[in-house]
OpenMM code with the backbone's topology and positions (N, CA, C; nanometers):
from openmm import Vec3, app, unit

residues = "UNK UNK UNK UNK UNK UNK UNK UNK UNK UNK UNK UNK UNK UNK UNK UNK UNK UNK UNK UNK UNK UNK UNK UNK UNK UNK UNK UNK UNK UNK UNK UNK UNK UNK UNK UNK UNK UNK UNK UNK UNK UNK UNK UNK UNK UNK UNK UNK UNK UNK UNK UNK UNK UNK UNK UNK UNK UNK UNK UNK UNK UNK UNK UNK UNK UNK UNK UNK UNK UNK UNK UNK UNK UNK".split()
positions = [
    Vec3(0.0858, -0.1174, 0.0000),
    Vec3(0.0000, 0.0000, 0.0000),
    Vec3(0.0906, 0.1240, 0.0000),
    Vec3(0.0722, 0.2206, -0.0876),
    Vec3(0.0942, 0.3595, -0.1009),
    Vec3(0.1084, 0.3868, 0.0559),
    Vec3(0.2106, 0.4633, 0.0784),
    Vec3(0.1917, 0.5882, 0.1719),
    Vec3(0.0713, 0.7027, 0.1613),
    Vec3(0.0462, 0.7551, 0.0453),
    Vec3(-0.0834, 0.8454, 0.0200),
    Vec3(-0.2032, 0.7608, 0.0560),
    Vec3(-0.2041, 0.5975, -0.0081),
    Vec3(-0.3583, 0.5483, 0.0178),
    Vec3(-0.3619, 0.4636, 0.1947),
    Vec3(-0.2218, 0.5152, 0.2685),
    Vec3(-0.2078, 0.4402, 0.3746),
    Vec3(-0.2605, 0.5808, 0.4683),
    Vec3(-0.2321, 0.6878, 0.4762),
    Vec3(-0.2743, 0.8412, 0.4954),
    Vec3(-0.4274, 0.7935, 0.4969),
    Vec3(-0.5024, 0.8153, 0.3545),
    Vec3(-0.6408, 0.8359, 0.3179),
    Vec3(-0.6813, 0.7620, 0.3836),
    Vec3(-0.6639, 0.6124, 0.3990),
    Vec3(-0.7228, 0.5253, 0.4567),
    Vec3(-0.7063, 0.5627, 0.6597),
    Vec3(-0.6217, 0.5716, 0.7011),
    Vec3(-0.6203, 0.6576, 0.8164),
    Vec3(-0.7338, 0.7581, 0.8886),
    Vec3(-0.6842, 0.8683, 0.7840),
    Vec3(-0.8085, 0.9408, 0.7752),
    Vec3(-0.9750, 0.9068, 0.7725),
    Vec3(-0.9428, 0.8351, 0.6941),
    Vec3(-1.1042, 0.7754, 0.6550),
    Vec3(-1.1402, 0.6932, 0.8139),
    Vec3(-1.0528, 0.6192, 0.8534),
    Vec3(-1.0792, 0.5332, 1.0131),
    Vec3(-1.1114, 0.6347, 1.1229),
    Vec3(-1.0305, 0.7663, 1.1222),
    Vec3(-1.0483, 0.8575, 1.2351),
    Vec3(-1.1581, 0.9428, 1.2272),
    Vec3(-1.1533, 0.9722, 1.0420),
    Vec3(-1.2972, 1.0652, 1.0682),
    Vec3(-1.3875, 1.0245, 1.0327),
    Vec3(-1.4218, 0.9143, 0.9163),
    Vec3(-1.5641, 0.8789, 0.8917),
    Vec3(-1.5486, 0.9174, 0.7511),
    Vec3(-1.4579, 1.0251, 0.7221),
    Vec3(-1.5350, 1.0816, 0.5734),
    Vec3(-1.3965, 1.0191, 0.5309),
    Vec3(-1.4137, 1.0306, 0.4027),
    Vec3(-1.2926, 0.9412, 0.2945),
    Vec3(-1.2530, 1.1263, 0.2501),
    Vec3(-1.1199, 1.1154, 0.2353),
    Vec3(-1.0612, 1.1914, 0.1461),
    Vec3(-1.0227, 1.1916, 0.0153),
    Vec3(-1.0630, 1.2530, -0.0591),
    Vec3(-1.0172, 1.2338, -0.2394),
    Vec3(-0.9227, 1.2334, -0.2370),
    Vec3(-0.8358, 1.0933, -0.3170),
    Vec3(-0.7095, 1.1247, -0.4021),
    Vec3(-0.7265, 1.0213, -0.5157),
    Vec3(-0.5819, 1.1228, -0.6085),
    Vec3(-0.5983, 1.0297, -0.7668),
    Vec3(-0.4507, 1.0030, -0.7506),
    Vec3(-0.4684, 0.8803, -0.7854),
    Vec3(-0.3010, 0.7552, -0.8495),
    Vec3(-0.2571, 0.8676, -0.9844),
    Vec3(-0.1589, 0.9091, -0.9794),
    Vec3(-0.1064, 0.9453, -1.0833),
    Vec3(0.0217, 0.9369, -1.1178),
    Vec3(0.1283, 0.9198, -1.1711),
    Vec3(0.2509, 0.9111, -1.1650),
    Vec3(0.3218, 1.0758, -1.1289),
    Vec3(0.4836, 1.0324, -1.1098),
    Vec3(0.5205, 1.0999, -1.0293),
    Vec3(0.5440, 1.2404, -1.0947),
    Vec3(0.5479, 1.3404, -1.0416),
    Vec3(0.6088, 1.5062, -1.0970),
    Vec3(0.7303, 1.5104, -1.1445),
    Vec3(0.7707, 1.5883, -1.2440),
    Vec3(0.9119, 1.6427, -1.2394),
    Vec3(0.9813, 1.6513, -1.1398),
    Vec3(1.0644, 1.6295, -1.0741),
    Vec3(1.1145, 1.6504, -0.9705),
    Vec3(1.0644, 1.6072, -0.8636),
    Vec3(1.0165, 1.4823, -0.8348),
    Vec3(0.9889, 1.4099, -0.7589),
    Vec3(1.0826, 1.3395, -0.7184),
    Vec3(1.1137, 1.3226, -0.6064),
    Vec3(1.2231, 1.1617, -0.6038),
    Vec3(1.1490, 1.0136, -0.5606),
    Vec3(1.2620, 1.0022, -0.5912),
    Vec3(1.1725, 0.7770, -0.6191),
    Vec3(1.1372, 0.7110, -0.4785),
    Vec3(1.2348, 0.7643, -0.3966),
    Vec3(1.2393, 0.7211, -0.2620),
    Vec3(1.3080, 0.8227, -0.1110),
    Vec3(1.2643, 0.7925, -0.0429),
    Vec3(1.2745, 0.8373, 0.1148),
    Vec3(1.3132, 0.7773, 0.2274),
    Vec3(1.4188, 0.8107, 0.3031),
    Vec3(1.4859, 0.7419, 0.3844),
    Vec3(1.4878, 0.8059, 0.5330),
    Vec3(1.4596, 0.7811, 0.6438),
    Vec3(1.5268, 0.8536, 0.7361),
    Vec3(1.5855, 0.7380, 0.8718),
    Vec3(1.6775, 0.8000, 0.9296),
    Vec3(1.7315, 0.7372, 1.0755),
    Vec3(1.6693, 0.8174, 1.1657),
    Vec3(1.5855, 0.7634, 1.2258),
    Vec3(1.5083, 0.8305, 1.3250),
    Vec3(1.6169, 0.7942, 1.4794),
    Vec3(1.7781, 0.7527, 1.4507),
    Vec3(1.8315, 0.7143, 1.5880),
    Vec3(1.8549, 0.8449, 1.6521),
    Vec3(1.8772, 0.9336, 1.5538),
    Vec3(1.9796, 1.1057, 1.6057),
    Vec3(1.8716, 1.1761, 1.7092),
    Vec3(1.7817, 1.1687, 1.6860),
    Vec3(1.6888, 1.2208, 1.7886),
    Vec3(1.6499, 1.1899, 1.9402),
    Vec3(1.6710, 0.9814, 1.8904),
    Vec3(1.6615, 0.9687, 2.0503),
    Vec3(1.7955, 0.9885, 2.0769),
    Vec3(1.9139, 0.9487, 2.0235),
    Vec3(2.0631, 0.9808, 2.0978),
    Vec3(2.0299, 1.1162, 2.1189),
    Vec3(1.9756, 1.2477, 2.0868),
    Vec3(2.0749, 1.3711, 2.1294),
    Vec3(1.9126, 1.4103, 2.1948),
    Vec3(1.7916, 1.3845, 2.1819),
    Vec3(1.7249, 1.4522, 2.2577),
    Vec3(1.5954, 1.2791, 2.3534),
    Vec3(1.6423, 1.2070, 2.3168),
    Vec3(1.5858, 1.0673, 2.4256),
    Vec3(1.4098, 1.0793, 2.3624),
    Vec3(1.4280, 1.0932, 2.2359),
    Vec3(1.2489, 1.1130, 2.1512),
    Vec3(1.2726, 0.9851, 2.0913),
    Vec3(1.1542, 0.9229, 2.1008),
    Vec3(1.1139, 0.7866, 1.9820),
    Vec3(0.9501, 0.8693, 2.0223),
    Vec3(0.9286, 0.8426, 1.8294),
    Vec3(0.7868, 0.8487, 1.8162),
    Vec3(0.6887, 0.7113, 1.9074),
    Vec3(0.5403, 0.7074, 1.9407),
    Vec3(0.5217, 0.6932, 2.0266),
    Vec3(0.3493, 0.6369, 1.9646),
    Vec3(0.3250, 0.7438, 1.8866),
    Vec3(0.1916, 0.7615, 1.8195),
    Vec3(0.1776, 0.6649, 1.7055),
    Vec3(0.0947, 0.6330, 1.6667),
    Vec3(0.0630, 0.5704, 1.4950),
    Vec3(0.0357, 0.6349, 1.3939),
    Vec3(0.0322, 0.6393, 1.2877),
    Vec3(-0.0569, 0.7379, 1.1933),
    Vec3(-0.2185, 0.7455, 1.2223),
    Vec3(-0.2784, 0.6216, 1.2815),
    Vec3(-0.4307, 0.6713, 1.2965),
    Vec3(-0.4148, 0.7631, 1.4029),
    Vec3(-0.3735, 0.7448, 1.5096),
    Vec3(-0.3392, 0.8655, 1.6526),
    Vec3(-0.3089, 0.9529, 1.6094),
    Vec3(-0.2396, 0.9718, 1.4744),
    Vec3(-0.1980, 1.1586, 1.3921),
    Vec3(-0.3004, 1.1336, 1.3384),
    Vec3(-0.3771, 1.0933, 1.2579),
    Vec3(-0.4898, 1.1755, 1.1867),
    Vec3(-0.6543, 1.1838, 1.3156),
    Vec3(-0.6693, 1.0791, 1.3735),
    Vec3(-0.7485, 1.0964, 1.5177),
    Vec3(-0.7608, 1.2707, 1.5596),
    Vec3(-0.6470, 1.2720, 1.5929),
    Vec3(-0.5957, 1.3628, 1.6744),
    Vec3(-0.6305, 1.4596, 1.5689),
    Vec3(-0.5533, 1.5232, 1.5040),
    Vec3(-0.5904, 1.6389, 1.4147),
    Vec3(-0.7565, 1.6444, 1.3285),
    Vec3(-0.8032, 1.5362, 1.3298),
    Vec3(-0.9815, 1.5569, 1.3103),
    Vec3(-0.9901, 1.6444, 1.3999),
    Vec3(-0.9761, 1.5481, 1.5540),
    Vec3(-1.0261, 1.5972, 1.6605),
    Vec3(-0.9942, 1.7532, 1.7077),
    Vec3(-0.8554, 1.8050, 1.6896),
    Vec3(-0.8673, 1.9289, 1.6368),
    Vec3(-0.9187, 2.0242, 1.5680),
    Vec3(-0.9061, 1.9843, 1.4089),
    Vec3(-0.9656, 2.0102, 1.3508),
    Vec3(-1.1472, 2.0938, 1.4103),
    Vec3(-1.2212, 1.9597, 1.4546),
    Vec3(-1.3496, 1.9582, 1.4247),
    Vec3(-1.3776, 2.0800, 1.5698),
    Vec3(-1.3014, 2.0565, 1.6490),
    Vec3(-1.2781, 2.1444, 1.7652),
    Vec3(-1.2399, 2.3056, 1.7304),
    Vec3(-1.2247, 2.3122, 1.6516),
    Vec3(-1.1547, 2.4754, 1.5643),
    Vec3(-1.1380, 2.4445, 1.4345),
    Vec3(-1.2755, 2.4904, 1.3753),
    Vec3(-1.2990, 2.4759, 1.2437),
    Vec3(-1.3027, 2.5923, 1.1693),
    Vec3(-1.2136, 2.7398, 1.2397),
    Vec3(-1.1978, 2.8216, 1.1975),
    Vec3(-1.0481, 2.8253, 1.1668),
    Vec3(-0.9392, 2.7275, 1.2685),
    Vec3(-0.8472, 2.7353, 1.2612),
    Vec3(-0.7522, 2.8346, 1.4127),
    Vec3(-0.6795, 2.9071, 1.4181),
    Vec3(-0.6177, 2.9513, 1.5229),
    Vec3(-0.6297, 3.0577, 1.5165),
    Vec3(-0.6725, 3.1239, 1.6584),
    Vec3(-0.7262, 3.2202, 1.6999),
    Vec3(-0.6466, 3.3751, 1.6568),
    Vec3(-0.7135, 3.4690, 1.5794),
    Vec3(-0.5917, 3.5888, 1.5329),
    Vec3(-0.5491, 3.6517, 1.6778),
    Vec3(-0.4267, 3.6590, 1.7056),
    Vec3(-0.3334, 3.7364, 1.8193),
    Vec3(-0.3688, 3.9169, 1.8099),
] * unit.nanometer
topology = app.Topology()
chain = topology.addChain("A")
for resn in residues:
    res = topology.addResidue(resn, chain)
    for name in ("N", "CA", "C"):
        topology.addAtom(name, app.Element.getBySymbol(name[0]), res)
């Protein structure tokens, strides 16, 4: 499964509504692949992620639907 249709599908579990997307091949300047070492973070600051992707999209509905104007002007 896609990362994009692994997202949508997320989404779709936390909020109920499905999000549109289209399969299309990649952009100009896209790259093929993505890598990261997530070790540098816990060595220099003691962080390991913790959450899942449904707990990030959960969570930001639940935001979301909580401030559906967005953040308050200062």
């Amino acid at each position: 499964m896609s990362r994009v249709v692994a997202a949508a599908a997320a989404n779709l579990t936390a909020s109920g509504r499905a999000v549109p997307y289209r399969t299309v091949g990649r952009r100009a300047g896209d790259i093929a692949a993505n890598y990261a070492d997530v070790s540098l973070a816990h060595r220099l600051l003691g962080w390991r992620a913790t959450r899942t992707l449904h707990d990030m999209c959960k969570d930001t509905w639940r935001w979301q639907s909580d401030n559906p104007k967005g953040f308050q002007k200062s």
